[in-house]
C-alpha positions, -999 to 999 in steps of 0.1 A, spaced: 0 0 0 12 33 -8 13 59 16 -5 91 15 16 123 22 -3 156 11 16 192 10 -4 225 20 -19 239 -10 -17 276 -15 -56 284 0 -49 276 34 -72 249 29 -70 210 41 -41 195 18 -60 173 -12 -78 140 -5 -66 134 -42 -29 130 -44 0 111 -33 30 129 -27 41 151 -53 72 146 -65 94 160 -102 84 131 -128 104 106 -135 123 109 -171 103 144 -176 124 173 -169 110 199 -151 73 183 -148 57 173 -111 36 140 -109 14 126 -87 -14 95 -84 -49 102 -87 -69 82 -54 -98 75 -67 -127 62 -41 -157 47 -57 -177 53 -25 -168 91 -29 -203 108 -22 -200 135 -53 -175 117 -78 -194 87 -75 -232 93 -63 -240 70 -86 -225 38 -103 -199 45 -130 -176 16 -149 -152 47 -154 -132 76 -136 -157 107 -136 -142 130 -162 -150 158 -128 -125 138 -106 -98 144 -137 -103 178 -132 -98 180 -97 -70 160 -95 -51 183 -123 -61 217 -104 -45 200 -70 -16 192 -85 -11 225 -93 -27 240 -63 1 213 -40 29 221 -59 15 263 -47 11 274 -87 -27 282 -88 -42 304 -58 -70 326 -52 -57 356 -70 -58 338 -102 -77 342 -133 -80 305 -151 -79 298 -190 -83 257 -189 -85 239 -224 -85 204 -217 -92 174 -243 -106 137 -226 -95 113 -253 -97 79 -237 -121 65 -211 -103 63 -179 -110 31 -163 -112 21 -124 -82 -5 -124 -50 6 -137 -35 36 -118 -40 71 -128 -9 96 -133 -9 130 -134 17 152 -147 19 188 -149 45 212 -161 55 248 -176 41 249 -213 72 251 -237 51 263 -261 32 288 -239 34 319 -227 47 324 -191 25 312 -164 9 288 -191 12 246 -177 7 218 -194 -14 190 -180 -19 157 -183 -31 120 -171 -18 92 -177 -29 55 -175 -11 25 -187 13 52 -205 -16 66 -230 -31 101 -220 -67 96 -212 -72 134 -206 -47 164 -219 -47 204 -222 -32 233 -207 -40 257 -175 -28 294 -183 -26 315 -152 -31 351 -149 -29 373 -118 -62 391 -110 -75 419 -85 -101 403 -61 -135 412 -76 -152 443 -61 -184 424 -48 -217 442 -47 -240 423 -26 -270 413 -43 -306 423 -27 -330 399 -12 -335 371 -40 -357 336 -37 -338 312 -32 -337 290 -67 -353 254 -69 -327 231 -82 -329 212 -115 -340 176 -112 -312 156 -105 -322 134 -131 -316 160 -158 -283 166 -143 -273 130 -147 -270 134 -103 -285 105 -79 -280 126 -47 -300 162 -45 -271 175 -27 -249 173 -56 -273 194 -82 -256 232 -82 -283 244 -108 -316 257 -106 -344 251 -128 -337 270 -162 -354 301 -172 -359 297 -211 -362 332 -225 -367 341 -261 -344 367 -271 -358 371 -308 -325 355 -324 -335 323 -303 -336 312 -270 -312 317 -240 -314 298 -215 -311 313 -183 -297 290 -146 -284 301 -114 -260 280 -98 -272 265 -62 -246 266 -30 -241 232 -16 -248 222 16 -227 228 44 -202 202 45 -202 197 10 -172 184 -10 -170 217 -30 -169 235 -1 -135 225 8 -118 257 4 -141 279 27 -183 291 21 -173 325 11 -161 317 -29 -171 297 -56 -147 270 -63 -136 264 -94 -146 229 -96 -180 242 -86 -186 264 -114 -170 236 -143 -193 213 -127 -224 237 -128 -217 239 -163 -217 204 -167 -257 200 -151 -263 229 -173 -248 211 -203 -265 179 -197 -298 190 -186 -301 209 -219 -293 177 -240 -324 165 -231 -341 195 -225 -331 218 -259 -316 186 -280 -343 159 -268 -317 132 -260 -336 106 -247 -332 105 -203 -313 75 -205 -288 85 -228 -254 87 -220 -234 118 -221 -191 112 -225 -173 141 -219 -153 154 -253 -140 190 -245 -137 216 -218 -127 251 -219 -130 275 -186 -125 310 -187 -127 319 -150 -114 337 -117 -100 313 -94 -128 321 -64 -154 344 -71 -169 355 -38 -205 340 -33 -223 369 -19 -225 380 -52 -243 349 -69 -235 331 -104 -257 324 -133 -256 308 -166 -266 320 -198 -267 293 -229 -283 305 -266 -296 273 -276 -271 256 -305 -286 229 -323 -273 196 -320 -247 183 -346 -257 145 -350 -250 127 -314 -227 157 -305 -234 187 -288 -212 222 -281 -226 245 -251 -208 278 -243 -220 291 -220 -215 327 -199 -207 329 -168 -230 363 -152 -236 378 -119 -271 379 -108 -269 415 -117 -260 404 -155 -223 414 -153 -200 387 -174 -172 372 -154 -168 342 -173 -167 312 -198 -172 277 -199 -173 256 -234 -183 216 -234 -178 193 -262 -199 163 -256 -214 129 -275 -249 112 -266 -254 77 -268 -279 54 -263 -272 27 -236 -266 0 -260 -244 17 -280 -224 27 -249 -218 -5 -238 -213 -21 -274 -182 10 -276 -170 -3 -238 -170 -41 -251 -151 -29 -280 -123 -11 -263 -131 19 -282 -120 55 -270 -149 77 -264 
């Protein structure tokens, strides 16, 4: 058994659940690795029965590596483009590598994770410093009702960070219109404090948002499974809660069983402070498992 040794990450926050020691990667000059834990009893990675590593968890585990190795903190503005080009199974080990970009600009890092020596998930985190946000307190609003977790692809209520959509028609089409939902207290995404959005919150609002709209805007049938293709994030590292987060998707049309959603990233009083951009594919359940039986990448 290998034992767990966690560094201080840069928040002042618990040291991640996520990583072994991190340590410079072996034959990659210059990069820091680390292995990915995953728990399958986790109660948000895994609310639900997967046969594969939650594309969510990849996530995570690539921010804490940089967060442990005290290269991403709150001051930073985030440009993540990451590609998920293999299913990531539960046996085999998980590695993660990150390093400086040698083809990027300064405070650009490339990412990746490994398993059984092929990348399963790939991209680049650039990092920019940013001012903390001036926050203007938004006025006495109802609290939202959050999306059925269904929609969401979510077993446990406590994991949906979406409120039902507001579908508005803006002449050109419709916009669909979602505020994000705070977790409960104690909640996995709460880990760096109440008082800011984590970034792992917002990505995975976007996901619900993404997914709810499949069936919702594209019709995909409830069962259908969604595989994660693409993600780009355009965001501030921790934008302060007290001023709350909304969605805004236009409605794209489908593009046979694929799907693109950019969405905006608003505060409740409209201003823009970010994007978020999902590639995904919609199969049936059959066709899912016929691509699993086969071996074949996502």
């Amino acid at each position: 058994m290998v034992s767990h040794q966690h560094l201080g990450t840069s928040f002042g926050a618990p040291a991640s659940d996520w990583l072994n020691v991190i340590t410079p990667a072996e034959g990659r000059p210059g990069q820091y690795g680390a292995a990915l834990r995953v728990d399958q009893v986790h109660p948000f990675f895994f609310d639900h029965p997967l046969d594969h590593v939650p594309g969510m968890l990849l996530v995570t585990g690539l921010l804490d590596l940089l967060r442990d190795h005290r290269v991403l903190s709150r001051e930073h503005r985030v440009r993540l483009s990451l590609e998920f080009t293999k299913m990531c199974e539960l046996g085999p080990e998980v590695s993660l590598l990150a390093g400086p970009d040698p083809s990027g600009e300064r405070g650009t890092w490339a990412v990746l994770a490994l398993q059984e020596e092929e990348a399963v998930c790939a991209g680049t985190v650039e990092l920019a410093q940013e001012p903390p946000a001036t926050v203007s307190p938004a006025g006495e609003t109802a609290e939202a009702v959050p999306i059925e977790a269904g929609l969401a692809h979510r077993a446990d209520p406590r994991n949906v960070l979406i409120g039902e959509p507001a579908i508005l028609d803006e002449g050109s089409g419709e916009e669909y219109e979602v505020p994000l939902v705070s977790p409960p207290t104690g909640h996995f995404l709460l880990r760096y404090g109440p008082e800011h959005y984590g970034l792992e919150e917002v990505v995975e609002a976007g996901r619900q948002l993404a997914t709810a709209a499949s069936h919702l805007a594209h019709e995909r049938p409830r069962d259908a499974v969604m595989l994660w293709l693409r993600l780009a994030a355009d965001l501030p590292a921790a934008p302060p809660r007290a001023e709350p987060l909304t969605l805004r998707w236009r409605t794209q049309p489908p593009r046979g069983n694929r799907g693109v959603f950019d969405l905006t990233v608003v505060t409740a009083g409209g201003t823009p402070v970010g994007a978020l951009s999902y590639g995904s594919r919609a199969l049936s359940p059959a066709s899912y498992q016929r691509i699993r039986q086969n071996g074949e990448q996502a």
